[in-house]
N, C-alpha and C positions, 0 to 999 in steps of 0.2 A: 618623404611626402606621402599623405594618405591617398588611396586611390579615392576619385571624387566617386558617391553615390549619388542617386535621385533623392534620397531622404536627407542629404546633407542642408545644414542651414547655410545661407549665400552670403557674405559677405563683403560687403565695399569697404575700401581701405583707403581715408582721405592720408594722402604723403605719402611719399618713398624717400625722404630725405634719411637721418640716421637713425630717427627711431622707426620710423616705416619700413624699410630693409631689415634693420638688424635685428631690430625685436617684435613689430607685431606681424609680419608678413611670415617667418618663418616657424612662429608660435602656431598662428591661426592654420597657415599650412599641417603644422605636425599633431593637429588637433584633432580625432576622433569628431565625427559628426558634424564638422566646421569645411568647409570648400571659400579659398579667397578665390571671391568670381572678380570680383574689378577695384581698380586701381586708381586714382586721379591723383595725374602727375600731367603736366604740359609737356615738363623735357622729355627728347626724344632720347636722351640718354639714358635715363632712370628707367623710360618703357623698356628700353635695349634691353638694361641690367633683371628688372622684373620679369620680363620675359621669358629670358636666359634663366634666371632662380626657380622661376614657378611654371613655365611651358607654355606653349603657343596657345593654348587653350583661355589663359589671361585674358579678361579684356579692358579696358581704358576708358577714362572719361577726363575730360580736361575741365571739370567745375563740380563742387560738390554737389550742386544742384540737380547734374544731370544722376544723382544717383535717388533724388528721393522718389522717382516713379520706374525704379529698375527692377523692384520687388525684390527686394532685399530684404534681409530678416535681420544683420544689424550691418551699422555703420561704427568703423572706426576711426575716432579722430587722431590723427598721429602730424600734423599742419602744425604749424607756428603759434605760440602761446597764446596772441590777441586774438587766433582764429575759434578759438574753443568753444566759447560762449555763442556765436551766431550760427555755426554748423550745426553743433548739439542743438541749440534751440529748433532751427528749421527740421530737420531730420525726428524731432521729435513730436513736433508739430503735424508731419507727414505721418505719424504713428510707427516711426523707428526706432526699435532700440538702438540705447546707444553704450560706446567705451571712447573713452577719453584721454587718453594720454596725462600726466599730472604734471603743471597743477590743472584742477577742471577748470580752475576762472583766474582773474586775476583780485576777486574780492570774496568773503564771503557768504558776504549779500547775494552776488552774483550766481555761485553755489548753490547755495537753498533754495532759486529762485528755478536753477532749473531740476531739484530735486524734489518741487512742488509740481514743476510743470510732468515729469515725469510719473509721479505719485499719480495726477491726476487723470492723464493718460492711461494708466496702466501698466507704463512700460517700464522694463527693465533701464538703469543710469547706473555705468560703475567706470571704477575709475584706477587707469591699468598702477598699482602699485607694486610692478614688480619686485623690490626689495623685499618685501614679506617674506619672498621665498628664495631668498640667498641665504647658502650653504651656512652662515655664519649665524646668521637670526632665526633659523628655524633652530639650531645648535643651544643658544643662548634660554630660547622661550622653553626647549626641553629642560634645560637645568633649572630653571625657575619655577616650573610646574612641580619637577622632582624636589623644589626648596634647598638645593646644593647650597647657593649662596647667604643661608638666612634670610632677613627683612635687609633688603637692597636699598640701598642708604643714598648713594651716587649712581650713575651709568652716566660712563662717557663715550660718545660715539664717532669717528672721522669719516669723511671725504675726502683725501688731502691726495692733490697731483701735484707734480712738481712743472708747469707751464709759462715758463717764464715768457714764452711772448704770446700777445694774444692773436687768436685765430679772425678775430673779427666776426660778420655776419651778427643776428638778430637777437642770438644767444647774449653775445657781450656789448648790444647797443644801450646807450643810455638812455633812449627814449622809453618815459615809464608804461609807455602803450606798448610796448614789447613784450611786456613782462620778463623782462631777462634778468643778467645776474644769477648771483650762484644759491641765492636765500629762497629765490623759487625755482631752480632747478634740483641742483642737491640736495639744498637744504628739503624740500618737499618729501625727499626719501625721510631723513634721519627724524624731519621733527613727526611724521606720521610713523614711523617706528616705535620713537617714543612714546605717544599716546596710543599704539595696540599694548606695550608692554608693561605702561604704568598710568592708563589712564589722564583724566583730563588735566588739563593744565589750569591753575590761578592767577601765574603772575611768570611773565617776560622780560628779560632782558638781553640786549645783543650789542654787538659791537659790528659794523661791516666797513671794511673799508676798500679802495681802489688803489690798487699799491704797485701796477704794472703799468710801465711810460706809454702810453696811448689807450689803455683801457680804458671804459665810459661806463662798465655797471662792475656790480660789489664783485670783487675777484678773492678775499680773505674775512669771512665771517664767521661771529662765532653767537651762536644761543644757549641762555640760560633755561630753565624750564623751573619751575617748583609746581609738582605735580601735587592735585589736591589728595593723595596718599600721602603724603611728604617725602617721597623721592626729589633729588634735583636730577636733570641733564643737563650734561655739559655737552652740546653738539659744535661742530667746525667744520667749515664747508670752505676750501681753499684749493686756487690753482697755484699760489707762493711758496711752496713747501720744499723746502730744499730735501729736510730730514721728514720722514711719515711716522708719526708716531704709531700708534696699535688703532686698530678697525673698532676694536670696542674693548673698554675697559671698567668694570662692573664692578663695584664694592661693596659686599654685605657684610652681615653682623654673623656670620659665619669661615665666609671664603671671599675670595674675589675670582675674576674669568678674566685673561687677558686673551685676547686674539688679533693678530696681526694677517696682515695681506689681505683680497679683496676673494670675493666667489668669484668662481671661472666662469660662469654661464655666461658672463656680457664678451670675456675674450672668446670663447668658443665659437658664438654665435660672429663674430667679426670676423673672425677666421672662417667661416662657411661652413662651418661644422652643424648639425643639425641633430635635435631630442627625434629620438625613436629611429635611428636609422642600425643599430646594433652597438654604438658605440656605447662605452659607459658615461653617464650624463651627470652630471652637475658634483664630479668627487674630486677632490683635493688630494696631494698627498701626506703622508702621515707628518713631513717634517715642518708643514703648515698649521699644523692642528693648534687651538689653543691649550690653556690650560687651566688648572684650576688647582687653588689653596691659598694658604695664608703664609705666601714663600717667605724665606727670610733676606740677608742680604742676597744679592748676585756673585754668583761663582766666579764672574768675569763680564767683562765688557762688551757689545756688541753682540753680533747673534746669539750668543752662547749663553747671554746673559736673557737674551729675551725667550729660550726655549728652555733654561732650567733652573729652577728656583731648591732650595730645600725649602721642603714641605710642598711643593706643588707635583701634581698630576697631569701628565695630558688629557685631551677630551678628544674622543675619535667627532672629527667633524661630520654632519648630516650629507644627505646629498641636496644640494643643490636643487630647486623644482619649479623653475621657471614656468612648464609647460601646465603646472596643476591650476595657473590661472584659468587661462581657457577653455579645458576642463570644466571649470566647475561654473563661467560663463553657458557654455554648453547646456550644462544640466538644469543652469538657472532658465533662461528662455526656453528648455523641453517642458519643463518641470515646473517651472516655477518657484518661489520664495526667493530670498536675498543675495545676490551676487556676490562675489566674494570680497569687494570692495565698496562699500557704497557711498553716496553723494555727501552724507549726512557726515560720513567720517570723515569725507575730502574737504567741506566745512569747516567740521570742526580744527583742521590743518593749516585751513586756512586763517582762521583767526587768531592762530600763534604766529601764521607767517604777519600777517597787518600788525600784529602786536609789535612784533620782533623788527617789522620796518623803522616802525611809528619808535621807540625805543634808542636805536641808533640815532635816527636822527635828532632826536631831542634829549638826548643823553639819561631819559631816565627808566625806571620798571614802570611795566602798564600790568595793570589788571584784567583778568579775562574773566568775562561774562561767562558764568556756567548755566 
């Protein structure tokens, strides 16, 4: 943790539930120029735990409201997915920059509308897309810049936990005012990955279904993508998974990249482990690493077959850079220009997620307005 300055920017932190603890409380913490001043949480439990994480110095507030005259410099929304749109609006309204948790809305109409209200304010509106900066996709977007793979034909991307009973709460309720389900949770990672790394999408197609005895929202979904480059993506977002296929699997007119297992920064951070404390932060070991060529058959079955191919190369994986959000949050409200996520991208995410709903349920491709 940073020692706090006077020149630090203050920060309120709406939630301490999982994404409030585990990822934006310990980020904002370990951020150069960032101080978390308050927290809004009601339970005395979460105060306990925050307390305890970040020091008696903390302070509390039990309603979002009570943070928009605390003179704070930004507010993060890290609250339950219907909460997004009305906190974000108020707080901006108040002349607060805001970060957002994804997805920003549950439309995105909704989106735009606080990326206009934002625009016209002044103020800074970004929207925390952690995955950007998993050890795996800063990996991938280096070999693509380097052209290792030729013109990339397919990417296919997973999510897949193996969760055979459901946890319940608001995540997995079927009320569509929830926004839950795994097409705007997960999926919000992969399909916005996909559109940094090939651009806009024209046309959607998805499958989602509910395939666990008491579930109420999508627990096994899958998105097509046909990017107006002519790449497709094939994304999966599933808690059904007995067997995990690879994290990401890339086809070019060159090579292909296959990479299995997930970036450690979300287990590190659950584990209490904390960026910039000495430890080494967001590295893998080498027998994780992907690989890269045009393998032939598999020498053998099972792991052995998934780390070595003829004709394929390992790829020393990136590190991992969770913390460079905030960062560059930081620099944007000292500084000014575009945060490193913005409204307009979360958007346009959004419109593949409505597409991808709309889709399933009617069993056909939709078209996406460019």
């Amino acid at each position: 943790m940073n020692a706090r300055t006077d020149t630090d920017l203050r920060v309120g932190l709406v939630g301490y539930g999982l994404a409030g603890s585990v990822f934006h409380a310990p980020l904002i913490a370990a951020t150069e120029g960032l101080t978390l001043d308050t927290v809004v949480t009601s339970s005395p439990e979460r105060r306990a735990q925050a307390r305890a994480e970040h020091g008696d110095g903390l302070r509390f507030a039990a309603s979002p409201d009570e943070l928009l005259d605390a003179g704070l410099d930004l507010i993060v929304i890290a609250s339950p997915n219907k909460t997004h749109v009305p906190i974000a609006t108020a707080a901006l309204k108040a002349g607060i920059p805001v970060v957002v948790d994804k997805p920003l809305a549950g439309t995105a109409a909704e989106a735009r509308e606080l990326a206009a209200l934002a625009q016209e304010r002044g103020l800074l509106l970004s929207v925390f897309q952690n995955r950007r900066w998993d050890n795996d996709f800063l990996t991938l977007r280096s070999l693509l810049a380097a052209g290792e793979l030729g013109e990339v034909q397919r990417f296919e991307s997973r999510f897949e936990r193996w969760r055979p009973q459901p946890k319940g709460g608001w995540r997995e309720s079927g009320d569509p005012a929830e926004i839950g389900g795994l097409l705007y949770d997960l999926g919000s990672h992969l399909v916005d990955q996909a559109l940094v790394l090939f651009g806009p999408a024209l046309r959607v197609y998805a499958e989602a279904d509910v395939r666990r005895p008491g579930a109420q929202a999508d627990d096994d979904t899958f998105i097509a993508i046909t990017h107006a480059g002519g790449v497709r993506s094939h994304l999966y977002v599933s808690a059904t998974t007995a067997q995990l296929g690879p994290r990401f699997r890339v086809l070019g007119s060159a090579a292909g990249y296959v990479k299995y297992g997930l970036d450690p920064q979300e287990s590190a951070l659950r584990e209490g482990l904390r960026p910039g404390t000495g430890e080494p932060w967001g590295l893998e070991p080498e027998e994780m690493w992907g690989r890269v060529g045009s393998g032939g058959p598999a020498r053998a079955f099972g792991a052995e077959s998934r780390q070595g191919r003829d004709g394929e190369r390992p790829v020393p994986t990136l590190r991992g850079d969770y913390p460079a959000y905030y960062t560059a949050i930081a620099t944007a409200l000292r500084e000014g220009g575009e945060p490193p996520v913005t409204a307009q991208e979360a958007a346009a995410a959004l419109d593949v997620l409505e597409a991808a709903r709309r889709s399933a349920r009617e069993g056909v491709t939709v078209e996406v307005a460019l």
